[in-house]
N, C-alpha and C positions, 0 to 999 in steps of 0.2 A: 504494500500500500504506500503510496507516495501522497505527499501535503506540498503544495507546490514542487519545489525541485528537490526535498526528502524523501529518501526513499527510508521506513521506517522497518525495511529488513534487512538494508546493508549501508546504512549512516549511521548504525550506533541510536542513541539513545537521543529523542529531540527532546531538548529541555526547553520550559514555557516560562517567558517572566511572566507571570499575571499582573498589571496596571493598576484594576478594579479602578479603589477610590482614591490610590495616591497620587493622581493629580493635584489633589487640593483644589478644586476650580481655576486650576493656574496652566494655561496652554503652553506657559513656559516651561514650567516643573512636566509636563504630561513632556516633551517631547524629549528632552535633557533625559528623564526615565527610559525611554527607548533608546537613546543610545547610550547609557552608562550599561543596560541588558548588553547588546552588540560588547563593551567590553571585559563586561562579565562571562562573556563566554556562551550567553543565551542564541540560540536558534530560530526563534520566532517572540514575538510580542502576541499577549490577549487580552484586547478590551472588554468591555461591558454594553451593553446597548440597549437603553433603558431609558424610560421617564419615569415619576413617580409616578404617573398618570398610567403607563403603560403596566405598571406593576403590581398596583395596591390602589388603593382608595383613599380619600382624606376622611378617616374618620378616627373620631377620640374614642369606641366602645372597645373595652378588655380584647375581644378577641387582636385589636389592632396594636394593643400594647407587647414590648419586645419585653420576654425577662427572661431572666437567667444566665445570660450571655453577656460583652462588653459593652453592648448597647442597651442595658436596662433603663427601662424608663422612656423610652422614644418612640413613637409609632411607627409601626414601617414607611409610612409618608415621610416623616420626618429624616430617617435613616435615610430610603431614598432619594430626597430632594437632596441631602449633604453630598450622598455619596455619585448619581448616577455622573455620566461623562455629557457632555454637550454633541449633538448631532454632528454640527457645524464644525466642529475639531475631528471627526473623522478622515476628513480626506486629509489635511494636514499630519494626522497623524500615520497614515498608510504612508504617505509620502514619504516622511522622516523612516519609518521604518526599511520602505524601499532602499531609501539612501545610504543606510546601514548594511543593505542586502540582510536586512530580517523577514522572514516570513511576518503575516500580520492577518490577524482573524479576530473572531466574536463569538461573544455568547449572546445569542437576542434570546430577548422573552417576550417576544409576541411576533404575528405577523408581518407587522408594518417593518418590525425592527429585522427581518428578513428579506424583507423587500429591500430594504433602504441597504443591506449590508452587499445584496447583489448587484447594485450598482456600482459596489467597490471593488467588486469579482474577487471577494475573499476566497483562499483555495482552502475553508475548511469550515468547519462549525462548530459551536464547544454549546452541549445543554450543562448547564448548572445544575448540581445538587437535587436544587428544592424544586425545580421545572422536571425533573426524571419523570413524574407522574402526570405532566401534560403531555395528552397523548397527540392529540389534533397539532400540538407544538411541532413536535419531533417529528412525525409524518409529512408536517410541509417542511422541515430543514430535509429529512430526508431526499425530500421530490426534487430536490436541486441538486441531487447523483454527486457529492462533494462528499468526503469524509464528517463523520460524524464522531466527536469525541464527550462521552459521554460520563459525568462521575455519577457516584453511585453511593454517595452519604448518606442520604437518610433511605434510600431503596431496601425494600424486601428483595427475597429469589425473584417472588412472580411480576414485581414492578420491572425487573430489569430485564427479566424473559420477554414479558410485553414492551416493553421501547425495543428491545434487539427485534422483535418479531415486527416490531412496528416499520423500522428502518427496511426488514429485509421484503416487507408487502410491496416497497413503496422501489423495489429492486437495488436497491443499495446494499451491500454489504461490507461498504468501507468504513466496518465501526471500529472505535478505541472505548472500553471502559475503565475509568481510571476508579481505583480503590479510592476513598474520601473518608476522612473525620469531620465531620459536620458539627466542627467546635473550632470556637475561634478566642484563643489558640487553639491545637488540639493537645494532647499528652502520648506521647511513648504510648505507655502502658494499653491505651485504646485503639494505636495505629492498626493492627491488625492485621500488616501486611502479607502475611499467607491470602489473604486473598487473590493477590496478584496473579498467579501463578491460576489457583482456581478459577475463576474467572475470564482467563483464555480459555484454560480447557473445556469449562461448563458449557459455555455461549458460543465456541469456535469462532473468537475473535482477537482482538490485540489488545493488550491492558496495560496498566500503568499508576500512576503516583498523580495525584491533586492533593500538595501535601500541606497542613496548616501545623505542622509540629517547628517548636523553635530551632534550628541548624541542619547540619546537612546529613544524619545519620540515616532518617528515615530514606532520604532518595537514593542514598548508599547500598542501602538492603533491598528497598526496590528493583535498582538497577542490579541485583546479585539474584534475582528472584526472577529474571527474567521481561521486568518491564519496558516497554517502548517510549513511552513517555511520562515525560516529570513538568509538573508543573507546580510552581511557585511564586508566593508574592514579590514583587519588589519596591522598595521605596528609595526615592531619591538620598534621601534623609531621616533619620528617625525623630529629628525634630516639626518636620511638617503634618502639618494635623492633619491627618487621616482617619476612618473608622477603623482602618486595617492596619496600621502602624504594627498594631500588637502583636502580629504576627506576621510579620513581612521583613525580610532579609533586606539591609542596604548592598550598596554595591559590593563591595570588602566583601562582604557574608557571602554574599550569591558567586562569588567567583569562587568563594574556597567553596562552596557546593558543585558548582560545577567542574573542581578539577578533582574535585575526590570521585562524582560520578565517573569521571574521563579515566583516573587512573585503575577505578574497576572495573571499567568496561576491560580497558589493557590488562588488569590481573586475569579476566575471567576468559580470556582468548576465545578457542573453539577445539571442541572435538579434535585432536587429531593424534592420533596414535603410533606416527612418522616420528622419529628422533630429529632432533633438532642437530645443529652440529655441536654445541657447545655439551650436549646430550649424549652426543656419540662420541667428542674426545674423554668424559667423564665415567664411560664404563670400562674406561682400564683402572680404575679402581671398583670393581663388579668382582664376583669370587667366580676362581675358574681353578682346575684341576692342576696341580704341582706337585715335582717329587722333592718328597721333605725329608728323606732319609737316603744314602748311599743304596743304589738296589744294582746288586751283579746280574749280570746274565742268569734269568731262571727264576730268579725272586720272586714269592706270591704274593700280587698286589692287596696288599691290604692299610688303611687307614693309618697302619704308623711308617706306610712309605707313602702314599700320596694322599694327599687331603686337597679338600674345596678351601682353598685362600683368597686372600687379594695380592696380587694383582689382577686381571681379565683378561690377560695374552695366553692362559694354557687352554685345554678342552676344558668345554661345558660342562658345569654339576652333573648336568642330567645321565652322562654316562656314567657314572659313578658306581651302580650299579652291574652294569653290564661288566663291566673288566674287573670288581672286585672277585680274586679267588683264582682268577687267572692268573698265567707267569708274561714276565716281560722277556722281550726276546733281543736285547742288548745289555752292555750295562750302562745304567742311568747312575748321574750326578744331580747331588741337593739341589735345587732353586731352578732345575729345566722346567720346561713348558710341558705334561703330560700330554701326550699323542694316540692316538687308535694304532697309529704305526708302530710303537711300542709293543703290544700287546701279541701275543702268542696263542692264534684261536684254534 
């Protein structure tokens, strides 16, 4: 599966700065954040695509009140009027991306905000979280044959069976589900990351990391797990007021993220059961068969004349067997290489 010029089965691991709401209403801060990602090492930038209007309603009743989380006390109007990105900054902001050569995409949450994002011929899609159960959503991102990247925070099994089966009605099957803690921050302890792994296998799809845990450990094991894609906040600053501060890596952060993913992608190589060279000068210290005792003409081979040692220049353990019991048919000196030519059958 490829996301614009990514090919996410043989470019290694695309790592995602997420934006959301660290712009700050600042078109400056919003573009300076794409390219500090670009030196971070990031692969693509992901906006947001949103109004309060398009999200939630203005209303003060309970259900509307946020609690338990870093926004208690605020209605989701409220959250989203702070948080959503300006339309009008889109293309601006695709642009800066371009400029970077970063890929550049969305999360909409509704249809307008689909429409609007196909005018910028994004090469991808991203549902959020809390959208996983809008079904009519995902079926018109799907209808536009584009990758689909899908997290899965607060999703049951049959919420995600139905968006995967949603996408594949709609003949697409270029999905990513990325594992989610739907806490902001989230904790270690909750990350859960075996799902990674499950989650491809379950759904016969590509999975991955939407990580809200503080530093780079969880994309670490992600990436060790098999994952394709990571996705993470980034802020300019951790002084700029954001909702997401709280959990959002600055630049510093996000690079040692992304070279500890780099460096195990490199630990984790591939399959290959070929000796390396550096492999193949190192089994002359490998145990191979040597005579370790003076043996005349006739001697019967046995363990207190040749044994399995190191170095790896004599014959193989594996005959050890076969010639013990037998006589040798010259005579052998301490420290030679045991031979088959030796042997008196």
């Amino acid at each position: 599966m490829k996301i614009g010029h990514f090919d996410l089965q043989t470019d290694g691991v695309l790592i995602i700065a997420e934006l959301s709401a660290n712009h700050a209403k600042d078109l400056s801060i919003a573009k300076e954040t794409i390219r500090a990602a670009k030196r971070a090492g990031a692969n693509a930038v992901k906006l947001q695509t949103y109004t309060p209007d398009t999200i939630t309603i203005d209303c003060q009743k309970p259900d509307f009140l946020i609690k338990g989380t870093i926004w208690e006390g605020k209605t989701l109007y409220e959250l989203y009027e702070e948080a959503y990105l300006p339309w009008e900054w889109h293309k601006p902001l695709f642009e800066t991306a371009q400029e970077e050569g970063l890929l550049c995409f969305s999360s909409p949450f509704d249809r307008s905000a689909v429409d609007f994002l196909e005018t910028l011929e994004v090469p991808a899609y991203k549902i959020a979280s809390f959208e996983i159960t809008d079904i009519p959503l995902i079926a018109y991102v799907a209808s536009k044959q584009k990758p689909v990247i899908m997290s899965t925070g607060i999703a049951t099994e049959s919420d995600i069976a139905l968006a995967v089966e949603t996408c594949r009605k709609q003949g697409n099957n270029q999905i990513v589900l990325l594992k989610t803690s739907s806490q902001y921050p989230a904790q270690l302890h909750d990350a859960n990351l075996s799902m990674i792994p499950d989650l491809a296998k379950r759904f016969g799809v590509l999975s991955g990391l939407s990580d809200h845990t503080r530093g780079e450990l969880a994309p670490v094991i992600a990436t060790a797990l098999g994952g394709k894609v990571i996705e993470k906040h980034l802020i300019l600053d951790q002084s700029i007021a954001s909702p997401d501060a709280g959990f959002s890596l600055d630049e510093s952060e996000f690079k040692r993220m992304v070279d500890a993913v780099r460096k195990t992608e490199k630990a984790l190589g591939k399959v290959n059961y070929n000796l390396s060279e550096k492999a193949r000068e190192s089994r002359r210290f490998a145990r191979s068969l040597y005579v370790v005792k003076e043996m005349p003409e006739g001697t019967v081979i046995t363990e207190e004349y040749v044994r399995s040692i190191r170095p790896g220049f004599g014959l193989h353990p594996k005959y050890f067997n076969d010639i013990v019991g037998k006589k040798v048919n010259r005579n052998l000196k301490k420290g030679m290489r045991f031979s088959l030519d030796y042997v008196k059958f």
